[in-house]
C-alpha positions in Angstrom: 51.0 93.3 64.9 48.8 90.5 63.3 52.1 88.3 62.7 52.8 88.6 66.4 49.9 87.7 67.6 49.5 84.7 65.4 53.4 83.8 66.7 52.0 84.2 70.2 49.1 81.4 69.2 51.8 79.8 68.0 53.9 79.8 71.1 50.9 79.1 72.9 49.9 75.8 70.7 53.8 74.7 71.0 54.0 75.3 74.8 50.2 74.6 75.9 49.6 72.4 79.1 48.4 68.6 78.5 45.4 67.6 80.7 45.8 65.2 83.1 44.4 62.4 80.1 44.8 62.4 76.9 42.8 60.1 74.4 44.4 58.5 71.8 42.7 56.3 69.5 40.3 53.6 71.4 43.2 53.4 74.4 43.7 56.4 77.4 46.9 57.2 78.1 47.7 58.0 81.9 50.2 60.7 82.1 49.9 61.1 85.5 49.3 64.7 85.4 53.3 65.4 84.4 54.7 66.5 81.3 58.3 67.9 80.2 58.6 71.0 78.0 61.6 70.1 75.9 61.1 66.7 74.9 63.7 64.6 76.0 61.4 61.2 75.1 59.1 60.8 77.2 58.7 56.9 77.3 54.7 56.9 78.3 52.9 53.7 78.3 48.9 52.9 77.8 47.1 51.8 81.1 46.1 48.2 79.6 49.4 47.6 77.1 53.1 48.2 78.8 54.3 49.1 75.3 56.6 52.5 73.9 53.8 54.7 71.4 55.8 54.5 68.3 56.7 57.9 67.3 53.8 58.4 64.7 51.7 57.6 67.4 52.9 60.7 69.4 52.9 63.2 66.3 48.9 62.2 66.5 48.7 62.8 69.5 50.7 65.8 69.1 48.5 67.5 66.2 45.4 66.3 68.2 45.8 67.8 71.6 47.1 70.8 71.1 50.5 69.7 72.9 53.5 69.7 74.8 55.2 69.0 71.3 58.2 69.5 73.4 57.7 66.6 75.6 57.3 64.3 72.6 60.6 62.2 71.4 61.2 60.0 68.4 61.4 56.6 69.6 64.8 55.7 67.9 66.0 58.1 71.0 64.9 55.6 73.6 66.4 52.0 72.1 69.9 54.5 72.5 70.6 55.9 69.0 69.7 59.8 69.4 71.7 61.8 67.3 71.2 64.5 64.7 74.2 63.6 62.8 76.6 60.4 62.9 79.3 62.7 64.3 77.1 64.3 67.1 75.5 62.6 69.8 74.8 62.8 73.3 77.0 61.3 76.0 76.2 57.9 77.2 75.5 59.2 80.8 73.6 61.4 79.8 71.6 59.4 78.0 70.6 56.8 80.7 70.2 59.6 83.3 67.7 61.4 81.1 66.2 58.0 80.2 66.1 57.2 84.1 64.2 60.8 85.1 62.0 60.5 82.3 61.0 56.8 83.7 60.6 58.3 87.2 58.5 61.3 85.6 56.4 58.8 84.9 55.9 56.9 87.8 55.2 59.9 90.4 59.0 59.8 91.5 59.2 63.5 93.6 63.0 64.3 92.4 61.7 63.4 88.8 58.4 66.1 89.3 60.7 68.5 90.5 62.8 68.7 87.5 59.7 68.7 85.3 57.6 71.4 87.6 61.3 73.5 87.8 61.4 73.9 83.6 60.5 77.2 82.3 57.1 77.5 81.2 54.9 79.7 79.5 53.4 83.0 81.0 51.1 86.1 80.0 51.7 88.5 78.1 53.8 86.6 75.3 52.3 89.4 72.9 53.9 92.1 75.0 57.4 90.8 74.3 57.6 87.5 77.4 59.6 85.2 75.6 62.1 84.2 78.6 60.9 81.5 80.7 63.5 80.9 83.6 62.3 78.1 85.2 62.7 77.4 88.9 66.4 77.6 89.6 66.6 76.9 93.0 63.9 73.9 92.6 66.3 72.1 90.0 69.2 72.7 91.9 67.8 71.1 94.9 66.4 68.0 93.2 68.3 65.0 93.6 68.2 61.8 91.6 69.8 58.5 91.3 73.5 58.9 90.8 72.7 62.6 89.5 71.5 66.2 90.4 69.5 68.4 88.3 71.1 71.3 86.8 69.2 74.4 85.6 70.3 75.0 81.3 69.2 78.2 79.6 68.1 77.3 76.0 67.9 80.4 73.8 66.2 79.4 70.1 65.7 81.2 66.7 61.9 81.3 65.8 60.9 81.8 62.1 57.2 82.2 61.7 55.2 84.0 59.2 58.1 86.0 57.8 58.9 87.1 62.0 62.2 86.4 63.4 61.6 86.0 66.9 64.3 85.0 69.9 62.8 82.6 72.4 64.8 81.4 75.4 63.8 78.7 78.2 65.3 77.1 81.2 65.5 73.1 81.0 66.1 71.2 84.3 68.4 68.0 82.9 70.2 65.9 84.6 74.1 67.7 85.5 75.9 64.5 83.5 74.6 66.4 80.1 77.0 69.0 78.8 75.8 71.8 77.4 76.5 70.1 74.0 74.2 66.9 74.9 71.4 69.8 75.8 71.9 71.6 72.3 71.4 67.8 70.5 68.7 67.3 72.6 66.5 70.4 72.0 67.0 70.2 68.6 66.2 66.8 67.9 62.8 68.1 70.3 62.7 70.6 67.7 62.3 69.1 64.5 58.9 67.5 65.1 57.7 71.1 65.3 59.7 72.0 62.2 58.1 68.9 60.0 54.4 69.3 61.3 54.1 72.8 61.8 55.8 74.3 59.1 58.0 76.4 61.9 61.7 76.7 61.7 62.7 76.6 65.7 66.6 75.9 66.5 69.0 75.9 69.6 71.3 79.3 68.6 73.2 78.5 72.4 72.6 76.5 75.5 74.1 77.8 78.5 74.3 75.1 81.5 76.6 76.0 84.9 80.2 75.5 85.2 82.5 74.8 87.4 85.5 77.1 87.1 89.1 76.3 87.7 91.2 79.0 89.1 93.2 80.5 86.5 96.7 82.0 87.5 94.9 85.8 87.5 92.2 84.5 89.6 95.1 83.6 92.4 96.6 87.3 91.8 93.3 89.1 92.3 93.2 87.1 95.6 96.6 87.4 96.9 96.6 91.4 96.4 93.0 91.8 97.8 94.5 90.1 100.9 97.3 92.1 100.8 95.6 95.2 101.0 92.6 93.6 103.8 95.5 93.3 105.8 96.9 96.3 105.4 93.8 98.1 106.0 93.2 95.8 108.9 96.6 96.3 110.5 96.5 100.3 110.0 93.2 100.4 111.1 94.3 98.5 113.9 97.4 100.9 114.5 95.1 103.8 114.2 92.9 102.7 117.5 96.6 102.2 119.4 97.6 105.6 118.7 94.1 107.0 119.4 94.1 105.1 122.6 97.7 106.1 124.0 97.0 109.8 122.8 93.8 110.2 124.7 96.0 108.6 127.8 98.8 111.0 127.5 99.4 113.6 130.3 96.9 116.9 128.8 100.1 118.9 130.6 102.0 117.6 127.7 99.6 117.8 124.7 97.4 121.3 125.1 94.6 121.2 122.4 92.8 124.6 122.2 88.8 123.5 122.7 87.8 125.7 119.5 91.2 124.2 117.6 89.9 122.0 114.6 90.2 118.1 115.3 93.6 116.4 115.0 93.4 112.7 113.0 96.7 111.3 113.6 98.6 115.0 113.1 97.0 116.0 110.3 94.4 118.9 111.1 91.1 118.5 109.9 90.7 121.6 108.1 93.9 120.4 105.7 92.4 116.6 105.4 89.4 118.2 103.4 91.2 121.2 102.4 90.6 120.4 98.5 91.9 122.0 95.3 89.8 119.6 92.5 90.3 119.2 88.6 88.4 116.3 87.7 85.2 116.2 87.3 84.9 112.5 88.4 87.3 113.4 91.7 86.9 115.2 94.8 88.5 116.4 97.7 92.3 116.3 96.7 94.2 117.3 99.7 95.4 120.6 99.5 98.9 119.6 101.0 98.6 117.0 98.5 101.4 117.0 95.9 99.7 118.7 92.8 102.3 122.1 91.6 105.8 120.7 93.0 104.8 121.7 96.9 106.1 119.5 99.4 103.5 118.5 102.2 104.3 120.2 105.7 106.7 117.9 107.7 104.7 115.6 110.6 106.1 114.8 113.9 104.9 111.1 112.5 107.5 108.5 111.2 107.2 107.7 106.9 106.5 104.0 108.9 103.8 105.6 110.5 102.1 107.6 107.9 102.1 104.4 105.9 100.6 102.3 107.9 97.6 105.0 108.8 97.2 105.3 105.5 95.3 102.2 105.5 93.4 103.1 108.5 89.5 102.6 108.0 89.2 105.1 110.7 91.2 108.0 109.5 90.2 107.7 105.7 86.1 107.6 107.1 87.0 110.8 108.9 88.0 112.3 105.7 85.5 111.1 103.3 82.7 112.2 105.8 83.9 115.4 107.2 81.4 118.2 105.3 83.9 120.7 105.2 85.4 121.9 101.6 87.9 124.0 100.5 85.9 124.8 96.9 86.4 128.3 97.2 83.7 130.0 95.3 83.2 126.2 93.3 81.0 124.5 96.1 78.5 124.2 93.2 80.6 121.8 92.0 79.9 118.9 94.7 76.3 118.8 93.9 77.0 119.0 90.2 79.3 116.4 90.6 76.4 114.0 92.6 73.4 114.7 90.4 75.4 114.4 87.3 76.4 110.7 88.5 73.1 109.8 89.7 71.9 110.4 86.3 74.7 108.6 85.0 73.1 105.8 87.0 69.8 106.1 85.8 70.4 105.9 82.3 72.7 102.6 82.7 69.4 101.4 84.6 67.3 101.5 81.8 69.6 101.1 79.7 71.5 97.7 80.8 67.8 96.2 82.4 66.4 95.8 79.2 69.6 95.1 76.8 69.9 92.3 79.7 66.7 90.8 78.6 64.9 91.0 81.9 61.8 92.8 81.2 58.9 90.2 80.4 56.8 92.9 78.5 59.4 94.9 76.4 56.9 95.8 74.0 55.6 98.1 77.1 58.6 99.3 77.5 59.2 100.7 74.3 55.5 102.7 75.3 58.2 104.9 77.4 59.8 106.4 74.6 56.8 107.7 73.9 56.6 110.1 77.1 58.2 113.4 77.5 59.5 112.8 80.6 61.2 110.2 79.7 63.6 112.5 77.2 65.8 113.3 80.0 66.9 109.2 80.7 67.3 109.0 76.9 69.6 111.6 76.9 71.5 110.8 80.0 74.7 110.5 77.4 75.0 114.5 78.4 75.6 113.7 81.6 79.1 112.4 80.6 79.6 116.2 79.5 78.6 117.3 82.4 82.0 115.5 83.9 84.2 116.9 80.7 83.2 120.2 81.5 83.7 120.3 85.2 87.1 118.9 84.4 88.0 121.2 82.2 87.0 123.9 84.5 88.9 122.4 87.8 92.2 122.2 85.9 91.9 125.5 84.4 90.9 127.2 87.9 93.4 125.3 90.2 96.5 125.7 87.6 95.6 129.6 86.6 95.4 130.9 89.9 98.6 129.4 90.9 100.0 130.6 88.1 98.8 134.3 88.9 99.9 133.7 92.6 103.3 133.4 91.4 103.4 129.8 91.8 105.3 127.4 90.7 104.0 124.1 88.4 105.9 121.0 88.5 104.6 119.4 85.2 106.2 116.3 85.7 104.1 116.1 89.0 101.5 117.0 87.0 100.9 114.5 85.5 102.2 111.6 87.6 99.8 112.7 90.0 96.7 112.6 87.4 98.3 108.7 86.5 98.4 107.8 90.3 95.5 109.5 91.2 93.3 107.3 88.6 95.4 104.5 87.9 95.4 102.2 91.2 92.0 102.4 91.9 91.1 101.9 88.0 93.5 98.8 87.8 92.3 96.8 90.8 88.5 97.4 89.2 89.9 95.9 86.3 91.5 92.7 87.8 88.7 92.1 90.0 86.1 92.6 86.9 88.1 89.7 85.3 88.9 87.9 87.7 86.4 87.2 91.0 83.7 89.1 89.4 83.5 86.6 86.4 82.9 83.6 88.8 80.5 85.7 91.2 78.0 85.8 87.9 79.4 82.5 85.8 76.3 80.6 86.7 74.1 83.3 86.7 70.5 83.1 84.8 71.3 85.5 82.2 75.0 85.0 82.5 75.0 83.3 78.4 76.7 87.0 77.7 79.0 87.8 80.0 80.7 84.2 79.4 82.0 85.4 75.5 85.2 86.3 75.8 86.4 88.8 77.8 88.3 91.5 76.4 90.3 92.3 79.4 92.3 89.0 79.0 94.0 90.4 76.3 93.8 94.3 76.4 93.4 95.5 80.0 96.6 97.6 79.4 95.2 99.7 76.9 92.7 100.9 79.8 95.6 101.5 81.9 97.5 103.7 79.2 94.2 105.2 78.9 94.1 104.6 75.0 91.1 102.3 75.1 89.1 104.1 73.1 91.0 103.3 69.9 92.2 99.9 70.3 91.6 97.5 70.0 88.6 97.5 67.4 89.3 101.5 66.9 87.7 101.5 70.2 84.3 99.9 69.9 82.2 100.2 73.2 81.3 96.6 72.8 84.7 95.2 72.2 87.1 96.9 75.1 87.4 96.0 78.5 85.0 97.9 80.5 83.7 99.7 78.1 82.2 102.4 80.3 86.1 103.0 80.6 86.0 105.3 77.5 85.4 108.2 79.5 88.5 108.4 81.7 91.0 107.8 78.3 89.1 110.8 76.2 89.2 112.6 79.9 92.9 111.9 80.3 93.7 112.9 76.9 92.2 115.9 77.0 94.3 116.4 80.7 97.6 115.4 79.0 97.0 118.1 76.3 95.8 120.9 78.9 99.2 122.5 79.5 98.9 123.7 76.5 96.3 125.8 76.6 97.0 126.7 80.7 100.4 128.0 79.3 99.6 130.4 76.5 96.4 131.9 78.1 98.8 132.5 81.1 101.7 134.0 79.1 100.4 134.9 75.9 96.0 135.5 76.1 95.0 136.2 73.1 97.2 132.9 71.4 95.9 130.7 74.1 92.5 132.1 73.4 93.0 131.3 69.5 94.5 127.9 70.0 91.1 127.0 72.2 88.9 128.2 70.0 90.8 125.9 66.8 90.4 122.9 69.1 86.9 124.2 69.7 86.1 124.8 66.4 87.6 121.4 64.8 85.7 119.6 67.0 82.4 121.0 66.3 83.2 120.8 62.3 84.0 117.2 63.3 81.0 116.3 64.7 79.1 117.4 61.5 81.5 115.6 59.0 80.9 112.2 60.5 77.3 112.7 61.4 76.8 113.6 57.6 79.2 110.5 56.1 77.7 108.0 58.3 74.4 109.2 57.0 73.4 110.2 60.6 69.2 111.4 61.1 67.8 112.1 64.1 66.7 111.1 66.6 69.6 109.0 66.4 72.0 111.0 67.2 75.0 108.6 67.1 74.2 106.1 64.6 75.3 105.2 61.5 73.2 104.6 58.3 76.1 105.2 55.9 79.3 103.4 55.7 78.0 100.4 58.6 80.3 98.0 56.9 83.1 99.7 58.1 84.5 99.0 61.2 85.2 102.3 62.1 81.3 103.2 62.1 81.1 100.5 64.6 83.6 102.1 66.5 81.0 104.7 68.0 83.3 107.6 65.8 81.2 110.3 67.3 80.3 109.3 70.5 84.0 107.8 72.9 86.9 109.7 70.7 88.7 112.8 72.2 88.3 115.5 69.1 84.4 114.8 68.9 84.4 115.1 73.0 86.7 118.2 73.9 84.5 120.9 73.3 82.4 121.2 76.9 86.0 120.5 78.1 86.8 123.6 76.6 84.4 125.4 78.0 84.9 124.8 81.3 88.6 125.9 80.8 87.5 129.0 79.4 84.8 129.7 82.7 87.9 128.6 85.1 90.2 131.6 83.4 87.1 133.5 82.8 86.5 133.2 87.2 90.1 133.6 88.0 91.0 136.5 85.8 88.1 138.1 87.6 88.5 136.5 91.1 84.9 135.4 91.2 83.3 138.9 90.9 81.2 139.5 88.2 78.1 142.4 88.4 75.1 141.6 86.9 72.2 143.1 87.0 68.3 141.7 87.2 68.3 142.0 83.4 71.2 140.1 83.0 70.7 137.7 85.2 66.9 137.2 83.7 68.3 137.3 80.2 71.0 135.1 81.5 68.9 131.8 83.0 66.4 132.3 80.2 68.8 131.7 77.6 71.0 128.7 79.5 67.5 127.3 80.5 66.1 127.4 76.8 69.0 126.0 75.6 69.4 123.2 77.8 65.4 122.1 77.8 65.9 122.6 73.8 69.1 119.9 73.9 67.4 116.8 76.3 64.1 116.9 74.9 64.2 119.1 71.7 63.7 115.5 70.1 60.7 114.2 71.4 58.7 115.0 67.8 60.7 112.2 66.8 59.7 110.0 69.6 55.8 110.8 70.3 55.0 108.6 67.7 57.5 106.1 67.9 58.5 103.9 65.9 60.1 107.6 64.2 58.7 107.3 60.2 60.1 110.3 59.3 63.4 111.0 60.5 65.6 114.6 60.4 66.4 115.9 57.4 70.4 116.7 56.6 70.9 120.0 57.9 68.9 119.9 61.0 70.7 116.4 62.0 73.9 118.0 61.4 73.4 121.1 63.5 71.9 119.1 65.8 74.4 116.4 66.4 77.5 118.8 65.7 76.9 121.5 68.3 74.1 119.7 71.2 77.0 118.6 73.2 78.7 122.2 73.1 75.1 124.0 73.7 74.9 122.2 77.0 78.2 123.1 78.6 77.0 126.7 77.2 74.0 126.0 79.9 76.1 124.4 82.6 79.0 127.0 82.3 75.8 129.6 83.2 75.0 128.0 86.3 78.8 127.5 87.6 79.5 131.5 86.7 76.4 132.7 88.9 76.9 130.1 91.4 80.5 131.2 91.7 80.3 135.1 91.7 77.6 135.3 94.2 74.6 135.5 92.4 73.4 131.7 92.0 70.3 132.5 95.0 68.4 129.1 96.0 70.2 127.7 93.0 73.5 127.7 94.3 71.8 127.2 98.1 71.2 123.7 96.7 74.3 122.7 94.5 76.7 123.6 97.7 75.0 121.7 100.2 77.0 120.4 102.5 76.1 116.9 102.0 76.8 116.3 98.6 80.7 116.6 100.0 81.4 113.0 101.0 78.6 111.8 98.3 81.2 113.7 95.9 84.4 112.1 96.9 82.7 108.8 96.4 81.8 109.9 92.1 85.1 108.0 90.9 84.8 104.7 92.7 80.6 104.5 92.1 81.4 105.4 88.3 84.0 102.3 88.1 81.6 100.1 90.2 77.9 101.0 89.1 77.9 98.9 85.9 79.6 95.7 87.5 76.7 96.4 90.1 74.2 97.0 87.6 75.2 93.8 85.7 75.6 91.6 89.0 72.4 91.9 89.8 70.5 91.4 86.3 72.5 88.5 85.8 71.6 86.8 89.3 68.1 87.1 88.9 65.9 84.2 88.8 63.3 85.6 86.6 62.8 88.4 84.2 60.9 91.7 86.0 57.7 93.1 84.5 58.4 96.6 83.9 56.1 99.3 85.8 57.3 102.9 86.4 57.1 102.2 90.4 59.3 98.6 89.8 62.6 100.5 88.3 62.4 103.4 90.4 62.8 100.8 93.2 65.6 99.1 91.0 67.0 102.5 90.8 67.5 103.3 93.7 68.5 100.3 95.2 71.4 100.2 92.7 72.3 103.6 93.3 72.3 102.9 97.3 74.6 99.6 96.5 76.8 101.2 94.1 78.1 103.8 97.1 78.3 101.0 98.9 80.4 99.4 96.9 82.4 102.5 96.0 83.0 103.3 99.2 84.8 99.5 100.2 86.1 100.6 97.2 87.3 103.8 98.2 88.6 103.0 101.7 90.6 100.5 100.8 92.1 101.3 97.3 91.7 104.9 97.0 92.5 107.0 100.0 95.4 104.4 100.5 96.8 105.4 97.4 96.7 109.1 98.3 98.2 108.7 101.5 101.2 106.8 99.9 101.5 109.4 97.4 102.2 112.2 100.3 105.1 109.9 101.5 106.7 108.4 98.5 106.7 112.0 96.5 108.0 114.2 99.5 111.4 113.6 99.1 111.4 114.0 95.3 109.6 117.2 95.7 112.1 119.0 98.4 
């Protein structure tokens, strides 16, 4: 702590405000009250001589006053030869426009003070981790100077001081005729004054200035088919208030509707619109005349022309998503399941993303909360995710075994070409809009230095839509494939495409189905341990490697995004879907049982989320797990939850959930839950839009992300629901046409 704090004096020193005079030798120099944090030259002159302080001169006066070192140049830079290195320099232009704003600095020119009062200065709390200073975006942007405007660059150094490595980052208002690469000569040219007098090694690592972006060939795409379909939706919703119009003007002798019959939209009762059979945990509502088992959807008196075009209708598809009605069965629980489960989802990504962003001023605080008990549960959101594997797992096995034991038929090929259009559509528009209009809604952002690396969507967006994303490229490394968050729906459509499998043999042959479950089951777990104990895993870090990190499979997150260290809560859930059918939702159990029951699923799932905080109350962790606990840990946690939630579904589902289930199948969490897909897809674009748009860094208090929380959970429905309306239910509508005839 002593080595930060003398960095922070340091910091301090370096960055310090000059007084209005400064004395130097017998003459006082009149720096009319301005100064300029990164040192482009300031040209200042003494009141009685009109001559340039040579640049020894201004190292005094640098070591004397406690500086602006910043703001001090070497005087070769202003006869026109500043350069670091005969084969680097800065652009002419830019040159003589930094050159002419430094000249106004100094004579009281407004545009000039504007650029110099917009830099990023200095604030409290440098000891508590603020070391990003933004600057005044909006006041560089607007100043305007001779021949040039002022443009806001973000300056991100490496700091070596007292054996510390430190990252500090700044926002320079220059002139917009310097390139990022005349910035990055500038600043560390600035910088070696402090490197020769103070014995500090501070370098440019990246200078980020804004860009004008052409429009790339995929940028026309992504607008030409989001036109396409704001027409479509524009002309069905259109149609849809023509035939609600000319029906509610038709002759009642010729259409009788009962008054206690359930609404109509567009011949399509309501009851059916809602009428839902679900098997992913991310999805909702699937239409129960949908095409799921080889069915084909009852006949309409509507043309295919017209069923088309509705399906675009605003109108009809806002009737659906908001009607309360469900056709769960004994699964209601699932809705608020489904909700919470995503909302945590959220709130992990929150303080997850925030921080990793860099836009909390006092990080060092921040770290305090890992400390608290409470906050367990958002360090352990990651079991959230399982929460979705097992209510998938459970949906498929429920829907498929009960049609099965109805005598129904399953059309696998349907199967799983509706899974594929189902997710696909949606999932691929995300994608071409994330790379697309997305990138140049951000480009220019503050904190935007990240998101302009390459983008691996450019080049492997199709292994997202194959659903193979999390091995390649880089065997899958979060960091490295396109929407990384996307891991989840290729481990959840692998484990979808190898469901038949099981749904078969428990259907025809138990006790084989049964065995083949518990291999899968059973590999998984022993998996689990065998990488947590090569990778040298310790808790609390339960999905880090210590072993092996040269490899690029250990950065390839090998327990936490690939199928056979996932499965096993999807497993689970299969099992509690046969389990429920078999038994069609009724189960006895006594008060014992039930006692017995929610003790044991309770214990075990308060054990799981914050069985670890011994590690944490005295963070930083000294003394990590030893072998065997990490491994037991690590290998069964994720299988010990779904244990807890498969508890809660089975009381909930045969009656005897009380208050519990009361909750869980409220009404309301129906049209929240047929919004999970889209807000998953969306929430991190929206969680990254706005952290990259701000203007300054936020100081973290409990109260200030709770707000941030819940405004990006309110605009992440938002968004998923344009989303949903105008990609999504679309899609299902088409799918009821196009499929019919091939299902007669």
């Amino acid at each position: 702590m002593n080595k930060i704090t003398d960095f922070c004096i340091f910091c301090l020193l370096i960055l310090a405000v000059l007084s209005a005079y400064v004395s130097a030798g017998e003459e006082n120099l009149l720096w009319r009250n301005t100064y300029h944090q990164f040192g482009y030259g300031l040209q200042y002159q003494p009141e009685s001589q009109h001559t340039t302080v040579e640049y020894n001169d201004a190292i005094d006066l640098l070591l004397r006053n406690g500086i602006k070192s910043l703001l001090m140049k070497k005087s070769q830079y202003l006869t026109g030869h500043f350069a670091i290195t005969p084969n680097i320099s800065i652009s002419a232009i830019c040159m003589n426009d930094t050159l002419k704003m430094i000249q106004d600095i100094t004579n009281g020119t407004t545009y000039a003070f504007d650029m110099l009062d917009s830099d990023g200065k200095p604030g409290s709390g440098i000891k508590h981790g603020n070391l990003i200073w933004t600057g005044n975006h909006p006041q560089c942007k607007q100043a305007r100077g001779p021949g040039f405007n002022g443009q806001m660059c973000s300056v991100f150094t490496n700091a070596g001081y007292s054996q510390l490595n430190l990252h500090l980052a700044f926002g320079a208002c220059l002139p917009d005729s310097c390139s990022e690469t005349d910035v990055g000569v500038i600043v560390w040219d600035a910088l070696q004054i402090i490197d020769a007098q103070l014995k500090v090694l501070i370098y440019p690592i990246g200078v980020s200035c804004p860009q004008d972006l052409k429009y790339a060939k995929k940028d026309i795409v992504a607008i030409v088919v989001s036109s396409i379909i704001a027409f479509a939706v524009v002309m069905g919703t259109l149609a849809d208030i023509v035939y609600i119009y000319l029906d509610s003007s038709s002759d009642k002798d010729t259409i009788q509707v009962r008054s206690d019959s359930p609404p109509n939209y567009n011949g399509i009762p309501a009851n059916s619109v809602n009428d839902t059979t679900e098997r992913l945990g991310l999805l909702s509502n699937i239409p129960k005349n949908e095409v799921l088992y080889g069915e084909s959807p009852p006949s309409s008196c509507n043309s295919v022309l017209k069923q088309i075009i509705l399906s675009f209708s605003l109108i009809t598809n806002t009737r659906k998503l908001l009607n309360t009605s469900t056709a769960s069965g004994s699964l209601t629980a699932i809705n608020g399941m489904r909700v919470l489960s995503m909302w945590w989802v959220i709130l992990g990504h929150t303080y997850g993303f925030l921080p990793f962003l860099s836009l909390v001023d006092n990080v060092l605080d921040f770290v305090e909360l890992l400390k608290r008990f409470s906050f367990q549960a958002i360090m352990n959101a990651t079991y959230s995710v399982d929460t979705f594997f097992f209510m998938s797992g459970l949906l498929v096995a429920y829907t498929v075994i009960k049609k099965l034991r109805d005598g129904g038929n399953i059309n696998w090929v349907m199967f799983y070409i509706h899974r594929f259009w189902r997710l696909t559509p949606v999932y691929a528009f995300a994608i071409l809009i994330w790379t697309t209009l997305y990138k140049r809604w951000i480009w220019n952002g503050t904190f935007a230095t990240t998101m302009r690396q390459t983008d691996p969507c450019d080049k492997y967006w199709w292994t997202n839509i194959l659903y193979i994303n999390n091995f390649h490229p880089n065997y899958g490394s979060l960091n490295k494939q396109c929407m990384g968050w996307g891991w989840y729906l290729a481990n959840d459509m692998q484990f979808y495409i190898l469901s038949p499998l099981f749904l078969i043999l428990l259907h025809k042959m138990k006790y084989v189905g049964h065995g083949a479950m518990l291999f899968f089951l059973t590999g998984c777990l022993t998996s689990r341990m065998i990488t947590a104990d090569y990778y040298g895993m310790r808790l609390p870090g339960i999905n880090t490697p210590l072993n092996h990190t040269h490899e690029a499979w250990a950065d390839s997150s090998p327990l936490y995004n690939k199928p056979y260290t996932r499965i096993a809560p999807y497993l689970v859930g299969m099992w509690l879907g046969y389990l429920l059918v078999i038994n069609s939702n009724r189960v006895r159990l006594g008060k014992i049982k039930l006692l017995i029951g929610w003790c044991v699923a309770i214990t075990i799932g308060i054990s799981i989320i914050y069985g670890l905080y011994g590690f944490y109350k005295d963070f930083p962790v000294i003394h990590p797990g030893n072998k065997s606990e990490s491994i037991v840990y690590i290998g069964c946690s994720r299988f010990g939850w779904s244990i807890a939630l498969a508890w809660v579904i089975f009381v909930c589902a045969t009656g005897h959930g009380g208050p519990v289930n009361t909750i869980l199948s409220w009404k309301v969490w129906a049209p929240l839950g047929r919004l999970t897909y889209c807000a998953y897809i969306v929430h991190p674009a929206v969680i990254f839009y706005f952290g990259i748009t701000m203007e300054k860094t936020l100081h973290y208090t409990d109260l200030v992300f709770v707000q941030q929380y819940i405004s990006l959970v309110v605009v992440s429905y938002g968004v998923a629901f344009v989303l949903s309306m105008t990609v999504e239910a679309p899609m299902l509508g088409l799918e009821k046409v196009l499929f019919k005839r091939w299902l007669k």
